[in-house]
N, C-alpha and C positions, 0 to 999 in steps of 0.2 A: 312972308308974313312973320311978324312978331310975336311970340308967346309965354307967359311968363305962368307959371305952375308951381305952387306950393306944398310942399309932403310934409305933414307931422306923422311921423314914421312911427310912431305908440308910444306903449311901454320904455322904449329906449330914452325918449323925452327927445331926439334930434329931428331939429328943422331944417326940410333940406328946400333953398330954389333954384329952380333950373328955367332957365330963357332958351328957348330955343328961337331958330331964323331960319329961313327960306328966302334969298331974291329971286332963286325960280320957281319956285312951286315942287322940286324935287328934291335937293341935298339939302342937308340940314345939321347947322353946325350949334352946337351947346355949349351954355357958360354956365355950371354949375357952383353953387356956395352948399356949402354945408359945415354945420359941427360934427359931424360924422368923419372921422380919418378915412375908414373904411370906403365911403362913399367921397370922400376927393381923393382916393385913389384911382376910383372909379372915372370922378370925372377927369381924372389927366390923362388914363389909357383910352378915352372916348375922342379925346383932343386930339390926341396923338394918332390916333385912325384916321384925323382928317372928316370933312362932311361925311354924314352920312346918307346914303340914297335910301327917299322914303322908300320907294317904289320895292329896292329889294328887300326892305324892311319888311315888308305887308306881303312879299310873294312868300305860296306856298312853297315852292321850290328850293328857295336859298336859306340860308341860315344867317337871324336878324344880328346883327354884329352890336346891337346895343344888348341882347338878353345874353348872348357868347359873352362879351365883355364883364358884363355884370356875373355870371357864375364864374369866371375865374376870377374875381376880384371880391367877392363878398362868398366868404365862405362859413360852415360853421352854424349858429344862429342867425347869420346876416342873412342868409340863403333865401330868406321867405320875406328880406325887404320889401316895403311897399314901392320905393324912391325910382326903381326901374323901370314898373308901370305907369309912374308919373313922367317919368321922362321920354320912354315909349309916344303916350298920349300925348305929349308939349311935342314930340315929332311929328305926327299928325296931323295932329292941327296946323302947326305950322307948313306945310305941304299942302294943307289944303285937299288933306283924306278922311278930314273929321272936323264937326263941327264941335266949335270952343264948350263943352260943357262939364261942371262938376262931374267928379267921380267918387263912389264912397265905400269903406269896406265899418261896416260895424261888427264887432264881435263880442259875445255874450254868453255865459256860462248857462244851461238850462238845467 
């Protein structure tokens, strides 16, 4: 399956999209654009990992090589990116371990 996922990442003003794929229903490989350096650093050490298996993604056991990737690659401020979680859920979906739905973080001072 095919899935395309949009991040407007806040405050920083950067848009990231990320397309994720599946032909089988478990590895899943990602084409990420962004104005973000930071996060197409990201997406070329994601590349470079080769697919990734949803399956070990989602086990309790192993360690998700997309959220591993993402803390050595965005550090600092970056740390608390939204764009990881969106690319997470575009793996999912695409795998076929989540259904295609919005996701939303709002925040507000009280």
């Amino acid at each position: 399956m095919n899935t395309i996922v949009e991040v407007d990442a806040g405050i920083c003003g950067f848009h990231t999209n990320v397309r994720t794929n599946s032909e089988d229903g478990q590895n899943v490989t990602f084409g990420i654009a962004s104005e973000c350096e930071k996060i197409r650093g990201l997406a070329d050490a994601l590349k470079a990992k080769g697919p990734v298996d949803a399956y070990q993604e989602i086990s309790a056991e192993g360690q998700s090589v997309i959220m591993t990737t993402a803390r050595e690659c965005l550090k600092g401020c970056c740390a608390g990116c939204a764009v990881p979680v969106g690319i997470f859920k575009g793996m999912q979906v695409a795998a076929g371990l989540a259904l295609p739905k919005d996701i939303s973080i709002k925040i507000s001072c009280a």
